[in-house]
C-alpha positions as a printed NumPy array, in Angstrom:
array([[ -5.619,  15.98 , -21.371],
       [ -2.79 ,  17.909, -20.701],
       [ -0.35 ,  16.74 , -18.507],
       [  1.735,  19.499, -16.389],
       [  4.059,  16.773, -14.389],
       [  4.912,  13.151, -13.751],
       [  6.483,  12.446,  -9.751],
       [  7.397,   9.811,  -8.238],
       [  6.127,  10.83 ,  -4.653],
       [  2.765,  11.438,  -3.764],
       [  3.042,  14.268,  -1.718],
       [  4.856,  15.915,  -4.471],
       [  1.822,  15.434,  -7.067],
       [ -0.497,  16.582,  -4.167],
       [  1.505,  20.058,  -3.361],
       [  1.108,  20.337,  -7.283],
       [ -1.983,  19.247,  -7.343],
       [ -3.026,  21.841,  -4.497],
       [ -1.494,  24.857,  -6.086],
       [ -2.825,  23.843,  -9.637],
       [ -6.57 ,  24.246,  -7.601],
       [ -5.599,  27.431,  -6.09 ],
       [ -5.436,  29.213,  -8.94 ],
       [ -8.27 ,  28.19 , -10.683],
       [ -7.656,  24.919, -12.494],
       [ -9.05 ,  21.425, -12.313],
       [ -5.963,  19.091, -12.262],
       [ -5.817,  15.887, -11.358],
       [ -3.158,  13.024, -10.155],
       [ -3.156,   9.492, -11.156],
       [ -0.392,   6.776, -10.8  ],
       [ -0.099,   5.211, -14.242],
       [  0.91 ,   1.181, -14.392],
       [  2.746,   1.58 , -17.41 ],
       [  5.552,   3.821, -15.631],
       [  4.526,   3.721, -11.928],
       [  5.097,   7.69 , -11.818],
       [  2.034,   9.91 , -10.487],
       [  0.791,  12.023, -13.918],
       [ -0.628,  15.448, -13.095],
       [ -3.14 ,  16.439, -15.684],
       [ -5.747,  18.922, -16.395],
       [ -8.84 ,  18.135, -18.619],
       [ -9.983,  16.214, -20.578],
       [-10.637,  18.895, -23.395],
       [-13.446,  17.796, -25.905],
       [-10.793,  19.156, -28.975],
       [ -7.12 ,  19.486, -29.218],
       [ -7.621,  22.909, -29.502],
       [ -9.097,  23.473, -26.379],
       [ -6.445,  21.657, -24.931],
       [ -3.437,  23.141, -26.938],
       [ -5.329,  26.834, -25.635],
       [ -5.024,  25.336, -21.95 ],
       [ -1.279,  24.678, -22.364],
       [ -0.375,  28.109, -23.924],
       [ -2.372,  29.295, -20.366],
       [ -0.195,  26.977, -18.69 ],
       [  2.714,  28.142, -19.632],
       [  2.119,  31.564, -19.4  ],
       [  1.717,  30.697, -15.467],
       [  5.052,  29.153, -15.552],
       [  3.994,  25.685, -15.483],
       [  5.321,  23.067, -17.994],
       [  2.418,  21.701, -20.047],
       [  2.238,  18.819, -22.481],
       [ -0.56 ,  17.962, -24.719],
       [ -1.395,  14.166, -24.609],
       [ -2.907,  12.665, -27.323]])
């Protein structure tokens, strides 16, 4: 996975979210027990490198992108 953001609010994850879509990719929100903060991720990638190639993308389109293990 590669995780572009972590929010507190919902509607912020869901204007991400929204604008992720509209330009092509397949992100995703989930609240996560461990912190209670909504992760926004794209994937899951079958290799790292797939997903390391996703974040370079990512961050060419201005968005902050973070490889999870």
């Amino acid at each position: 996975m590669v995780q572009v953001a972590a929010v507190s609010h919902a509607d912020d994850a869901g204007v991400l979210v929204g604008a992720l879509r509209k330009r092509g990719y397949a992100a995703s929100a989930q609240r996560e027990p461990s912190d209670g903060l909504i992760h926004v991720r794209i994937g899951p990638f079958a290799t790292h490198e797939e997903a390391y190639r996703m974040s370079a993308r990512l961050l060419d389109d201005g968005y902050n992108a973070i490889v999870q293990p």
